[in-house]
mmCIF file as Biopython writes it, N, C-alpha, C and O atoms, coordinates in Angstrom:
data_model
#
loop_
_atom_site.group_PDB
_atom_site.id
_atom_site.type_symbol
_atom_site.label_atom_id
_atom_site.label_alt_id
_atom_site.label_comp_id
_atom_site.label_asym_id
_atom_site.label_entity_id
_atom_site.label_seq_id
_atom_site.pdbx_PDB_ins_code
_atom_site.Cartn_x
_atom_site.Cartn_y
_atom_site.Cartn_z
_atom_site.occupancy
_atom_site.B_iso_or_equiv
_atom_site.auth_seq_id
_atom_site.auth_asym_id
_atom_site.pdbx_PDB_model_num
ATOM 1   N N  . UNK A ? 1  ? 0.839  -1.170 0.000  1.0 0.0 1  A 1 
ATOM 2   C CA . UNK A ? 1  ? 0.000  0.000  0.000  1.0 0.0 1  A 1 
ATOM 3   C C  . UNK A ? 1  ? 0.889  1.240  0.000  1.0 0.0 1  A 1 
ATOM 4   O O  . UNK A ? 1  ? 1.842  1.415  0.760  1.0 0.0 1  A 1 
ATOM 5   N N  . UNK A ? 2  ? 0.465  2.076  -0.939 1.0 0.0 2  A 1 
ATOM 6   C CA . UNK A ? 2  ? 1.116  3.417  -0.535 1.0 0.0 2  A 1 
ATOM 7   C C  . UNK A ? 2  ? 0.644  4.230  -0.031 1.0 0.0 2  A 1 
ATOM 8   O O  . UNK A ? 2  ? -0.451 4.736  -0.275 1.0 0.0 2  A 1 
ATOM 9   N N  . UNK A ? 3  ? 1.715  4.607  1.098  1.0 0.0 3  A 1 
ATOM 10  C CA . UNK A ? 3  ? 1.176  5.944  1.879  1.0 0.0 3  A 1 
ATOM 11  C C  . UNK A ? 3  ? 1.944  7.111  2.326  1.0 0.0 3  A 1 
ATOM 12  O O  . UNK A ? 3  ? 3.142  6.937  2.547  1.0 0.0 3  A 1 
ATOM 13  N N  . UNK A ? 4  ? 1.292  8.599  2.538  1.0 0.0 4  A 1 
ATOM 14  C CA . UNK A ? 4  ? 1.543  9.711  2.770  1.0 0.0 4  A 1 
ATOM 15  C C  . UNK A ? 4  ? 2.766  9.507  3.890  1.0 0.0 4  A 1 
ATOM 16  O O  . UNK A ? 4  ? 2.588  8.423  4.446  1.0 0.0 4  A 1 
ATOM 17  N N  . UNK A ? 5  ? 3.900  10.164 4.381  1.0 0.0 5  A 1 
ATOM 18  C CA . UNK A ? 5  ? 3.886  10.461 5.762  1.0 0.0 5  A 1 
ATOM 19  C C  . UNK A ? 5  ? 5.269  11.708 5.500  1.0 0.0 5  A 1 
ATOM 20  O O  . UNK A ? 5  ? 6.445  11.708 5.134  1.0 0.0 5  A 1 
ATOM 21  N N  . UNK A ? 6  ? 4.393  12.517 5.882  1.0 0.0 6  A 1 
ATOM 22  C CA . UNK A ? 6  ? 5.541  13.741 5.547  1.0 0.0 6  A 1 
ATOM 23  C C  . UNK A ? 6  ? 5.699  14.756 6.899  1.0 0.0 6  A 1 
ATOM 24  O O  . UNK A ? 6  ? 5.757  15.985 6.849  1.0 0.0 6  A 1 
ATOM 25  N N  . UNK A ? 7  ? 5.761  13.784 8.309  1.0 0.0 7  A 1 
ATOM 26  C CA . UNK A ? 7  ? 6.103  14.375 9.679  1.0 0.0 7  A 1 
ATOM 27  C C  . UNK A ? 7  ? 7.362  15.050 9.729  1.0 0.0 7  A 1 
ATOM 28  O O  . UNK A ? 7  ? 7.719  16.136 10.185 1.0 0.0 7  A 1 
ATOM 29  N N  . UNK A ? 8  ? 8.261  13.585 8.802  1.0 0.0 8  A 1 
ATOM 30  C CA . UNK A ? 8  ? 10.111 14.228 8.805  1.0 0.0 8  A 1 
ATOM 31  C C  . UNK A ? 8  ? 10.180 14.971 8.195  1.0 0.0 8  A 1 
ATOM 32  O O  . UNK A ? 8  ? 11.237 15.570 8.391  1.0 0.0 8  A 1 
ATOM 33  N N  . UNK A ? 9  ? 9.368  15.560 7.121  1.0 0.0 9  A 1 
ATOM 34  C CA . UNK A ? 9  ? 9.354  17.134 6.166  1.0 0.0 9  A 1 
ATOM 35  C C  . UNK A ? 9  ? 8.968  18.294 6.930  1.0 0.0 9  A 1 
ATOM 36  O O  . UNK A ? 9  ? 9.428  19.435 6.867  1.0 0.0 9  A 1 
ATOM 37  N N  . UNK A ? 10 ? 8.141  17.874 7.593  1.0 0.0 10 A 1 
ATOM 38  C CA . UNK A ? 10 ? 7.870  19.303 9.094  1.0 0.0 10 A 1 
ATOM 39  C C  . UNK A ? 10 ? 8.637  19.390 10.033 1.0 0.0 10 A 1 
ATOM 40  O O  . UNK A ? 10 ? 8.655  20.515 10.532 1.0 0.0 10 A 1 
ATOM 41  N N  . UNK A ? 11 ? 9.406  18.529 10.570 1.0 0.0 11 A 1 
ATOM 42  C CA . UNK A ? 11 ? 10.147 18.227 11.437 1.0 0.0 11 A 1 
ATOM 43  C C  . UNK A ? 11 ? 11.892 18.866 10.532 1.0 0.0 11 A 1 
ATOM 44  O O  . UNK A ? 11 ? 12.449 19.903 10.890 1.0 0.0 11 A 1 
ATOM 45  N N  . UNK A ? 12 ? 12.282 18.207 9.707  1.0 0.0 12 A 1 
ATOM 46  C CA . UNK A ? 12 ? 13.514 19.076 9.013  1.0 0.0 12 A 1 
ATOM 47  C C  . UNK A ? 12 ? 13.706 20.127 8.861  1.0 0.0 12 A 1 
ATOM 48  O O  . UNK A ? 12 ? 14.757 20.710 9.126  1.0 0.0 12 A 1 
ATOM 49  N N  . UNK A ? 13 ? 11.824 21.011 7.980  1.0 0.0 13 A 1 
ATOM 50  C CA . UNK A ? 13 ? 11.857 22.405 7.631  1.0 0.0 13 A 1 
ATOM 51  C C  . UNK A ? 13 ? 11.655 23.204 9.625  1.0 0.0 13 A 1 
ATOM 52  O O  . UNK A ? 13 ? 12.227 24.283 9.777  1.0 0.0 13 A 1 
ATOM 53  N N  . UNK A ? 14 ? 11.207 22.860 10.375 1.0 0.0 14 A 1 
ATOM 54  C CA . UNK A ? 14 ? 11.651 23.337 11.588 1.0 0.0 14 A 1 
ATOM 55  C C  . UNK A ? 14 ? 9.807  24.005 11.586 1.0 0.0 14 A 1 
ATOM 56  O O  . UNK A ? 14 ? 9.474  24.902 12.361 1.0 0.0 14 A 1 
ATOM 57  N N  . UNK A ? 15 ? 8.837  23.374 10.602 1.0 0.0 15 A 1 
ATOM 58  C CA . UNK A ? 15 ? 7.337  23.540 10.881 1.0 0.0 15 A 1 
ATOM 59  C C  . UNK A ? 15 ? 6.726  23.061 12.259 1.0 0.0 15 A 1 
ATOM 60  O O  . UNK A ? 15 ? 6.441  21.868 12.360 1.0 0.0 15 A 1 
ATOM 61  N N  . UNK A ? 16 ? 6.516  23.869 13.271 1.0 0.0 16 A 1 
ATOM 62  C CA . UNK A ? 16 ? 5.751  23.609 14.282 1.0 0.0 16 A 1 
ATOM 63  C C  . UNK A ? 16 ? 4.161  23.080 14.203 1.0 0.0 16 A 1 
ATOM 64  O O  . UNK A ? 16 ? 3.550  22.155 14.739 1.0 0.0 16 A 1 
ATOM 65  N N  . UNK A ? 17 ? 3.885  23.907 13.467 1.0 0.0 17 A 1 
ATOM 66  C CA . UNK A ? 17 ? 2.067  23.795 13.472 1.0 0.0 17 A 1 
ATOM 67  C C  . UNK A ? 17 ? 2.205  23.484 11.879 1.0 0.0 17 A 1 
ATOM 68  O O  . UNK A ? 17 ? 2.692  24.324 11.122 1.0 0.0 17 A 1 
ATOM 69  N N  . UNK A ? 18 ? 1.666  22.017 11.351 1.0 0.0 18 A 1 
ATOM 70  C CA . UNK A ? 18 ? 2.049  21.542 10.297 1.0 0.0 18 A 1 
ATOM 71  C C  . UNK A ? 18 ? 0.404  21.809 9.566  1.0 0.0 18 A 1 
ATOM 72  O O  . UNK A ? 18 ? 0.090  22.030 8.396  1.0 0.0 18 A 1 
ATOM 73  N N  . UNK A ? 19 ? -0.514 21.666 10.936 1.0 0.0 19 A 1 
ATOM 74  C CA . UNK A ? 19 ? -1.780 22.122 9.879  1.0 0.0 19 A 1 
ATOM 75  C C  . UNK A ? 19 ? -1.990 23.531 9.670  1.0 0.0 19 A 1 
ATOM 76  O O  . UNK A ? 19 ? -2.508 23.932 8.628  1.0 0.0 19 A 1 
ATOM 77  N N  . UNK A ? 20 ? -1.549 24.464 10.772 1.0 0.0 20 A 1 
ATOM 78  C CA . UNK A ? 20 ? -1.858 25.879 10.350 1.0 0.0 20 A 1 
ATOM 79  C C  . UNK A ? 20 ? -1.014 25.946 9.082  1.0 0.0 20 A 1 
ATOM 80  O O  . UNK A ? 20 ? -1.478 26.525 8.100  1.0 0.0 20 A 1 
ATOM 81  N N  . UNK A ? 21 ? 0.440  25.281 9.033  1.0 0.0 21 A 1 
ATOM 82  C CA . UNK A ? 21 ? 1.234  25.865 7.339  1.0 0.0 21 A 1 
ATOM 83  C C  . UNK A ? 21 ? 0.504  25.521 6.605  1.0 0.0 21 A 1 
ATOM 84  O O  . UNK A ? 21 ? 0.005  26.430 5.942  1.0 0.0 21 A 1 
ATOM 85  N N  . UNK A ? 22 ? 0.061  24.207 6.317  1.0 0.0 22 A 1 
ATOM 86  C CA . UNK A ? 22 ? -0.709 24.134 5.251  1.0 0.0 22 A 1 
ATOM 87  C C  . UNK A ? 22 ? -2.106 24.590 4.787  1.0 0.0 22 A 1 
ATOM 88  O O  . UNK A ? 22 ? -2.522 24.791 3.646  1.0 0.0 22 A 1 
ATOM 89  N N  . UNK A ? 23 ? -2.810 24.715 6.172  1.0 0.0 23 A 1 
ATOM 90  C CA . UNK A ? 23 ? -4.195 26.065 5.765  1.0 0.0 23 A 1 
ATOM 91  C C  . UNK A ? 23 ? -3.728 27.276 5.366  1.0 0.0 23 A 1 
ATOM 92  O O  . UNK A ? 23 ? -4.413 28.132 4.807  1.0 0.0 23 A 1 
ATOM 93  N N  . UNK A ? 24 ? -2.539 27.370 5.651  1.0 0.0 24 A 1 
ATOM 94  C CA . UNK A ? 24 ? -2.404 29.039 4.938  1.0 0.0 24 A 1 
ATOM 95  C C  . UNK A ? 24 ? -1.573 28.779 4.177  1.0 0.0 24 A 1 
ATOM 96  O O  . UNK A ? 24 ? -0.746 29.684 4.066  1.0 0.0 24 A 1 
ATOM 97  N N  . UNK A ? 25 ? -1.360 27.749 3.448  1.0 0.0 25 A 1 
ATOM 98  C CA . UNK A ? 25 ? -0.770 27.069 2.006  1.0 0.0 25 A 1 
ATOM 99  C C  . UNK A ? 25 ? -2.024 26.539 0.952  1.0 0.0 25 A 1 
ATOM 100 O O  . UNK A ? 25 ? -1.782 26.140 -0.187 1.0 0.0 25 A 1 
ATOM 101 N N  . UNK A ? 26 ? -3.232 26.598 1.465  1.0 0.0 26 A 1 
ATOM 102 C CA . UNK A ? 26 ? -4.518 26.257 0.101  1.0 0.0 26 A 1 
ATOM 103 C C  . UNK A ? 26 ? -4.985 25.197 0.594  1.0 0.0 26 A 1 
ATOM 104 O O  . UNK A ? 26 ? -6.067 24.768 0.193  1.0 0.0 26 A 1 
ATOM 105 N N  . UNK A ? 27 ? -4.276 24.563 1.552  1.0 0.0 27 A 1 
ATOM 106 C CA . UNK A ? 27 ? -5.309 23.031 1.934  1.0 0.0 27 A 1 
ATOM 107 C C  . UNK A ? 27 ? -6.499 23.603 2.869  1.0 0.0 27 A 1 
ATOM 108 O O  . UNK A ? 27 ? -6.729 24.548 3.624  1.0 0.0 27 A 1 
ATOM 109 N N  . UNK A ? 28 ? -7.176 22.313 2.291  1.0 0.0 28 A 1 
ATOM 110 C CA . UNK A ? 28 ? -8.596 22.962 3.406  1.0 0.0 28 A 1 
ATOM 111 C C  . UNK A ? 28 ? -8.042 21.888 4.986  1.0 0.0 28 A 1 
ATOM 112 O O  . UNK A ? 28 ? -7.228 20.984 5.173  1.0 0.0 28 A 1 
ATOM 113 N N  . UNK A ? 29 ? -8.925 22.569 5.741  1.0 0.0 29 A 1 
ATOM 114 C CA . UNK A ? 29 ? -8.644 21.679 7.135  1.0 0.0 29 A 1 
ATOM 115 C C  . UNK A ? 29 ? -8.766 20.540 7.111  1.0 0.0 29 A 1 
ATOM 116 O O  . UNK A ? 29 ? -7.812 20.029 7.698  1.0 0.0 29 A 1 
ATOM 117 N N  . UNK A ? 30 ? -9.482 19.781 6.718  1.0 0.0 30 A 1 
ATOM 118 C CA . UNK A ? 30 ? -9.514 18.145 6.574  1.0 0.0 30 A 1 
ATOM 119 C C  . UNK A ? 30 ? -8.577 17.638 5.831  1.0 0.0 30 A 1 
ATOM 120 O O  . UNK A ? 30 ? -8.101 16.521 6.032  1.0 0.0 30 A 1 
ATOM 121 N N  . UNK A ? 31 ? -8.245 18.370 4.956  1.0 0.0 31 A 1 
ATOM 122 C CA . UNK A ? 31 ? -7.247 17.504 4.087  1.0 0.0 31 A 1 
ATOM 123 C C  . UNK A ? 31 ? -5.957 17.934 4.896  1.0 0.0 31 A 1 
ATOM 124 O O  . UNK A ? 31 ? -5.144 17.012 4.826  1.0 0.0 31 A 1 
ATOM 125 N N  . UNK A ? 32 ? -5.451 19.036 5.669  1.0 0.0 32 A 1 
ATOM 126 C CA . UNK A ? 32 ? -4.259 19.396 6.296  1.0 0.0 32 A 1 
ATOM 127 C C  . UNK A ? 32 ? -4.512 18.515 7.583  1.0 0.0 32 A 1 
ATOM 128 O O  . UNK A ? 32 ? -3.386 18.178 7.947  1.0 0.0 32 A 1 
ATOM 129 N N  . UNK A ? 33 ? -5.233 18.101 8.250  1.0 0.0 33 A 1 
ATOM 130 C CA . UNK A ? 33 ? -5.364 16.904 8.942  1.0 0.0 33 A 1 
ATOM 131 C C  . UNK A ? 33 ? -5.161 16.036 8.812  1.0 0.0 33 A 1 
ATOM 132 O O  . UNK A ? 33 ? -4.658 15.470 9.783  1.0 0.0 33 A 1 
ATOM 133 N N  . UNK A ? 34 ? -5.407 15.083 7.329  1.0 0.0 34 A 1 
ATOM 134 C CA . UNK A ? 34 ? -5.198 13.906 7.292  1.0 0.0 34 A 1 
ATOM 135 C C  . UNK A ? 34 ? -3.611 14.054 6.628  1.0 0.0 34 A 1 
ATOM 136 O O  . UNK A ? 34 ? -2.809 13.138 6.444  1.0 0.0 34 A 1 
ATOM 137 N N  . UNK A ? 35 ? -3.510 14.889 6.461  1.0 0.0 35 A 1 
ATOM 138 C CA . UNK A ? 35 ? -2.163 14.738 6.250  1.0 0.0 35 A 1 
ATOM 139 C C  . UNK A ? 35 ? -0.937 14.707 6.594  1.0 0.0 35 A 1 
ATOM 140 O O  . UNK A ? 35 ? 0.154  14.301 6.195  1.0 0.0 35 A 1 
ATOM 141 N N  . UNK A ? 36 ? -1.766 15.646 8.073  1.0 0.0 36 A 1 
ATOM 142 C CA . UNK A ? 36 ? -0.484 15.359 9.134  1.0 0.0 36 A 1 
ATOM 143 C C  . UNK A ? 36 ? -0.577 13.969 10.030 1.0 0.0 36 A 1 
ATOM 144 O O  . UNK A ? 36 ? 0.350  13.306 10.494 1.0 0.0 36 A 1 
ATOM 145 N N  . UNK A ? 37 ? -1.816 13.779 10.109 1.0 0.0 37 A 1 
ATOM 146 C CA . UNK A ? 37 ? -2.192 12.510 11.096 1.0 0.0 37 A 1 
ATOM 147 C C  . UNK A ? 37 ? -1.588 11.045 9.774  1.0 0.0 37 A 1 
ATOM 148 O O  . UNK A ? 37 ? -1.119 10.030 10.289 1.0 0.0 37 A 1 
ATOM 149 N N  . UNK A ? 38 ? -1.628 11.078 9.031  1.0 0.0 38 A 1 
ATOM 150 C CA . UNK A ? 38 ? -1.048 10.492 8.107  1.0 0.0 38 A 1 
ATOM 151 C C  . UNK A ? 38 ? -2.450 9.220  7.521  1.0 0.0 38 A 1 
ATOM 152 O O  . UNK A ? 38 ? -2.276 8.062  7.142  1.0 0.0 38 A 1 
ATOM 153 N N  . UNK A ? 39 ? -3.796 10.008 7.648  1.0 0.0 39 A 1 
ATOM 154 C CA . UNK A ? 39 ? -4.823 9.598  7.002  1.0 0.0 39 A 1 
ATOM 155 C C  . UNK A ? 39 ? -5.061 9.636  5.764  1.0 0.0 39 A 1 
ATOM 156 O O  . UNK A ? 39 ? -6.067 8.982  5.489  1.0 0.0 39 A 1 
ATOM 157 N N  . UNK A ? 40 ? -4.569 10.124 4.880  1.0 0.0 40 A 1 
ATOM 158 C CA . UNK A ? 40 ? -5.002 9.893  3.590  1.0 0.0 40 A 1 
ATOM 159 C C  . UNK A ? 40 ? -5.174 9.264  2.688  1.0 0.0 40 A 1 
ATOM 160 O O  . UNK A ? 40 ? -4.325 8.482  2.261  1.0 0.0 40 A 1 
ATOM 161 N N  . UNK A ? 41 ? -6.416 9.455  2.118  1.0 0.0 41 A 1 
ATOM 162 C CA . UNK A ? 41 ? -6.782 8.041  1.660  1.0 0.0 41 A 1 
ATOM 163 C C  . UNK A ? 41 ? -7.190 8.261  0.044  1.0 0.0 41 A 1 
ATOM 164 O O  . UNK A ? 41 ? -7.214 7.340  -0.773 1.0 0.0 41 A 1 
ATOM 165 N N  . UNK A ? 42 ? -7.465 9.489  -0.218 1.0 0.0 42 A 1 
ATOM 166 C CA . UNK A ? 42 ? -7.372 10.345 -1.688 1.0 0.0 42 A 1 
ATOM 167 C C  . UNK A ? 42 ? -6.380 11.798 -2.007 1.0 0.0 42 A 1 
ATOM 168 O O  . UNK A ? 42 ? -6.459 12.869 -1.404 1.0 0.0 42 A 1 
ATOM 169 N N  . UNK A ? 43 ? -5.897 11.615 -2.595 1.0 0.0 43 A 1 
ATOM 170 C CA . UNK A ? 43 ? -4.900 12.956 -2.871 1.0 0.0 43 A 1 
ATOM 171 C C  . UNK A ? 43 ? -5.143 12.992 -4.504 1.0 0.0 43 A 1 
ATOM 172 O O  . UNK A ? 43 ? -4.843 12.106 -5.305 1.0 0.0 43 A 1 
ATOM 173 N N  . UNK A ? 44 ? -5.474 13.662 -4.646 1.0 0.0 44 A 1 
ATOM 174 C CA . UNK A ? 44 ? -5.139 14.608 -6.074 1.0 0.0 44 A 1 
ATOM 175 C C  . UNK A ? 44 ? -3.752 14.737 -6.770 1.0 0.0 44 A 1 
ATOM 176 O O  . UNK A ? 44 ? -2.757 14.914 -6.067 1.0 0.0 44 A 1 
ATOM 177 N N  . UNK A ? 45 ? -3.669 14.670 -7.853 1.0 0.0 45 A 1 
ATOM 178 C CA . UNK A ? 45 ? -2.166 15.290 -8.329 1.0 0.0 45 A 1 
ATOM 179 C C  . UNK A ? 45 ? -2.224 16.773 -7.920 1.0 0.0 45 A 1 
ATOM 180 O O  . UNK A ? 45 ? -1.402 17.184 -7.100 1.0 0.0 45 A 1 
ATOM 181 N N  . UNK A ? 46 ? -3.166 17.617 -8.455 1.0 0.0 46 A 1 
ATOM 182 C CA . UNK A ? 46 ? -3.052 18.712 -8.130 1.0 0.0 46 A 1 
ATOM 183 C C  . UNK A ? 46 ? -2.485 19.204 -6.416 1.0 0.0 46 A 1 
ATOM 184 O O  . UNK A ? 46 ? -1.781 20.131 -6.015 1.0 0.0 46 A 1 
ATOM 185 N N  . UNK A ? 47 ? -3.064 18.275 -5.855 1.0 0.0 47 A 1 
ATOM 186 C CA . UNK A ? 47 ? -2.780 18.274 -4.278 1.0 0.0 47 A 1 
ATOM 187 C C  . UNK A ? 47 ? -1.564 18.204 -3.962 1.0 0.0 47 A 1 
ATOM 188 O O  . UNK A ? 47 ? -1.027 18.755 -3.001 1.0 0.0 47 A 1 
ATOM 189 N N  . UNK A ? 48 ? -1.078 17.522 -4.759 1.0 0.0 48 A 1 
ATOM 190 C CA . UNK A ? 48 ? 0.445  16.757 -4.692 1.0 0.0 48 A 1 
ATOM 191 C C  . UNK A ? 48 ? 1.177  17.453 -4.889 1.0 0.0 48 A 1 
ATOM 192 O O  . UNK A ? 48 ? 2.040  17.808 -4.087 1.0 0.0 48 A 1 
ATOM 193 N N  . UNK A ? 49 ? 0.971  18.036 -6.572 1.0 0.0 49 A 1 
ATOM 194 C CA . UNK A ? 49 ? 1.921  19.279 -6.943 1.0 0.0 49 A 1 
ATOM 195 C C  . UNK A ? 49 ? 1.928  20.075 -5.342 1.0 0.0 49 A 1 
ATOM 196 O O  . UNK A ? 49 ? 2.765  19.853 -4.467 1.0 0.0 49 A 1 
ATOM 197 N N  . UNK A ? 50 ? 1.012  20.839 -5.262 1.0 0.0 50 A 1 
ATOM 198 C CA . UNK A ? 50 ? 1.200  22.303 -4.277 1.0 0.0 50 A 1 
ATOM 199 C C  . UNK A ? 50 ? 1.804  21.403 -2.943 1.0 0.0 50 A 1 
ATOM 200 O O  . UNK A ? 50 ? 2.649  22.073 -2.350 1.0 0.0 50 A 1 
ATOM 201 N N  . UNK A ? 51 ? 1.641  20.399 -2.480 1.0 0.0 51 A 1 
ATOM 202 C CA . UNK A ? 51 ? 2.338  19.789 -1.313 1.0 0.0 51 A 1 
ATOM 203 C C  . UNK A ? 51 ? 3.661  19.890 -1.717 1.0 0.0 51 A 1 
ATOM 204 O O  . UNK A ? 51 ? 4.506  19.886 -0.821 1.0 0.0 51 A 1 
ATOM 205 N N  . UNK A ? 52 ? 3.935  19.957 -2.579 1.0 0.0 52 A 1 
ATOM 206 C CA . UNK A ? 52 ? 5.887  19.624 -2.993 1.0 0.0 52 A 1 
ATOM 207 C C  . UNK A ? 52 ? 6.483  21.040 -3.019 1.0 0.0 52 A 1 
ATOM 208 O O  . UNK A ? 52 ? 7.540  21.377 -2.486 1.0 0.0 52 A 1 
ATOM 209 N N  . UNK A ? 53 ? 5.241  22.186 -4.056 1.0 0.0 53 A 1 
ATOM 210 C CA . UNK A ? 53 ? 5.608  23.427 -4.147 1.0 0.0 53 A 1 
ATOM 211 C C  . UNK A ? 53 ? 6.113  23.803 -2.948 1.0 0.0 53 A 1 
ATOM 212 O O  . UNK A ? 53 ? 7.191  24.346 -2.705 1.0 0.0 53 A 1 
ATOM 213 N N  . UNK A ? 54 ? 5.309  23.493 -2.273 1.0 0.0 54 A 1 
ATOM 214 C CA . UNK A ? 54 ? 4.898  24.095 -0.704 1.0 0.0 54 A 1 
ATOM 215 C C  . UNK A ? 54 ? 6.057  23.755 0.219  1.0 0.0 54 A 1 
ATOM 216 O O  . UNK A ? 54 ? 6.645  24.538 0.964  1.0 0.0 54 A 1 
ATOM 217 N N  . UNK A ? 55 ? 6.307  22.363 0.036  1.0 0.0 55 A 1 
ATOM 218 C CA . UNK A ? 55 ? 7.528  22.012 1.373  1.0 0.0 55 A 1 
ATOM 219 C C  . UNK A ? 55 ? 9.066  21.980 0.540  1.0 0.0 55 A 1 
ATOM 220 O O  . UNK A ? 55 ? 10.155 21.625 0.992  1.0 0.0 55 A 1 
ATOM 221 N N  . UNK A ? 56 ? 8.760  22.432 -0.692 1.0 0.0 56 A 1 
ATOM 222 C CA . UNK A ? 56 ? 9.885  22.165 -1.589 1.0 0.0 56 A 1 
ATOM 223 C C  . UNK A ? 56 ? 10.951 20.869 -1.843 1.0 0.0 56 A 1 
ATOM 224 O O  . UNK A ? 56 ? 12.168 20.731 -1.723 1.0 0.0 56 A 1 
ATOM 225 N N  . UNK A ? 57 ? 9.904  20.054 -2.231 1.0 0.0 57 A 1 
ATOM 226 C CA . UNK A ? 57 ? 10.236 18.661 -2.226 1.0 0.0 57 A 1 
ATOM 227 C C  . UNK A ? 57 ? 9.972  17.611 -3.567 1.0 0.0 57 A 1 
ATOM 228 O O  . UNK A ? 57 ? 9.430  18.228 -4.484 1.0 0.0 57 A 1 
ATOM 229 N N  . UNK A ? 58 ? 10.152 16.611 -3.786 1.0 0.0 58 A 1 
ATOM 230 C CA . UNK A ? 58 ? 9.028  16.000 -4.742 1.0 0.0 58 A 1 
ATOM 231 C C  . UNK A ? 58 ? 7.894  14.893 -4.328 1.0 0.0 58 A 1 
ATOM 232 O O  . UNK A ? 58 ? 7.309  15.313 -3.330 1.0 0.0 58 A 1 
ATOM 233 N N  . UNK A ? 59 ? 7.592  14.146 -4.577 1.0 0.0 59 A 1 
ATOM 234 C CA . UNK A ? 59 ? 6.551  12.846 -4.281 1.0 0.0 59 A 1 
ATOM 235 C C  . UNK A ? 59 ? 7.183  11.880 -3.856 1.0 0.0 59 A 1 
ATOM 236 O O  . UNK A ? 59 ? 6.667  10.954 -3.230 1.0 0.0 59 A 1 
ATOM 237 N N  . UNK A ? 60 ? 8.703  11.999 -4.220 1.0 0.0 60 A 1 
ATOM 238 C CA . UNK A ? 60 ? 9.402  10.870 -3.296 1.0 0.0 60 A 1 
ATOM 239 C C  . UNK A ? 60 ? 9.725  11.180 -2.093 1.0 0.0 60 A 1 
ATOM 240 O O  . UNK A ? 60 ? 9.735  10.433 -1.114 1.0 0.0 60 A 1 
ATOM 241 N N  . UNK A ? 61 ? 9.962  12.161 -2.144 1.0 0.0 61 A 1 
ATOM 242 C CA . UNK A ? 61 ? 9.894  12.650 -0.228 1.0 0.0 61 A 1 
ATOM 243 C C  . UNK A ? 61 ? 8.750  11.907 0.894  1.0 0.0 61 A 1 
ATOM 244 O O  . UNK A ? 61 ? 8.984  11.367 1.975  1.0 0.0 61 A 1 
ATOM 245 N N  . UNK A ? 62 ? 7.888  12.044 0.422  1.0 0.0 62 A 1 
ATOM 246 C CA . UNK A ? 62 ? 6.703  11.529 0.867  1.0 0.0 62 A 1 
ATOM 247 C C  . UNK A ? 62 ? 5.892  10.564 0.843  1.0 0.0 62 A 1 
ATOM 248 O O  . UNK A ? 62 ? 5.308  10.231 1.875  1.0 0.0 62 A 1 
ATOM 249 N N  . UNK A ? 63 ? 5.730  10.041 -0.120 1.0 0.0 63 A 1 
ATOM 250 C CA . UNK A ? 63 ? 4.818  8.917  -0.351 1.0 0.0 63 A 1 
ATOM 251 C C  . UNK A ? 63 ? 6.171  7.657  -0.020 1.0 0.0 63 A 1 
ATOM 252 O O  . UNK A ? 63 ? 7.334  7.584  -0.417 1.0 0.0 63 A 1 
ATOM 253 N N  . UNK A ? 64 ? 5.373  6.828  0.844  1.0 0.0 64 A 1 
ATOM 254 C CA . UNK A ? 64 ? 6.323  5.460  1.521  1.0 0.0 64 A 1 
ATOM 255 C C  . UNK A ? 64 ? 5.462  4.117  0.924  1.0 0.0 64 A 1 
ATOM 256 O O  . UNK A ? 64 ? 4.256  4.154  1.170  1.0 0.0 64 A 1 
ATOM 257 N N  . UNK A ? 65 ? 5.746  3.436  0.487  1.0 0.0 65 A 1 
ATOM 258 C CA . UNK A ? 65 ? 5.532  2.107  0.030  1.0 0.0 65 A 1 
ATOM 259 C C  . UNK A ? 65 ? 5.725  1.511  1.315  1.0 0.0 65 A 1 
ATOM 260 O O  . UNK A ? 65 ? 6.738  1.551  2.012  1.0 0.0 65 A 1 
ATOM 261 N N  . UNK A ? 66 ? 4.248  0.757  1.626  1.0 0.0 66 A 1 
ATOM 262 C CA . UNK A ? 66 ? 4.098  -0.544 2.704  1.0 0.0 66 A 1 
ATOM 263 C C  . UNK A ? 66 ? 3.298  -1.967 2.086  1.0 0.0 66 A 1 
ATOM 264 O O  . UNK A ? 66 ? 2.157  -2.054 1.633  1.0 0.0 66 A 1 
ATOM 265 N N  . UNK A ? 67 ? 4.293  -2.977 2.241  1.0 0.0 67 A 1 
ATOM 266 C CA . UNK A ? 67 ? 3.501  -4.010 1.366  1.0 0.0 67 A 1 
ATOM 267 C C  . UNK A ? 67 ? 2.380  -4.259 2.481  1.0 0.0 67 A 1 
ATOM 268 O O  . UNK A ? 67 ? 2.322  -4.005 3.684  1.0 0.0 67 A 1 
ATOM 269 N N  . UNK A ? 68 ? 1.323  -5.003 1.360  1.0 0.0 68 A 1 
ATOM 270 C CA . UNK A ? 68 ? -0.060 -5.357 2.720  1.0 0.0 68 A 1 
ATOM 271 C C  . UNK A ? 68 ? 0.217  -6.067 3.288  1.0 0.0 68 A 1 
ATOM 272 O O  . UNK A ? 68 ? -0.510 -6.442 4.208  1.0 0.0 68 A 1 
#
């Protein structure tokens, strides 16, 4: 299964409040929730792009491969 977990990207850039950055980065609150809680279960490319813009990263930063 692949999944989100981009704690060590908040944690490196020195982001305290990982959902306030990203509400005042375009995510709505639910989706900046599940993203820090590491719930996500639909992401968008579009989502994706501005997550990378945003922490200045790419999709490999983030997305972790877990076999089932």
């Amino acid at each position: 299964m692949l999944k989100l977990s981009a704690k060590h990207l908040f944690a490196a850039k020195a982001i305290v409040s990982p959902q306030g950055f990203l509400r005042n980065n375009g995510f709505s609150s639910y989706m900046a929730n599940d993203i820090v809680t590491e719930k996500v279960k639909n992401f968008k490319l579009d989502a994706m792009e501005r997550l990378c813009l945003t922490l200045n990263c790419t999709p490999h930063d983030f997305l972790v491969w877990e076999p089932d």
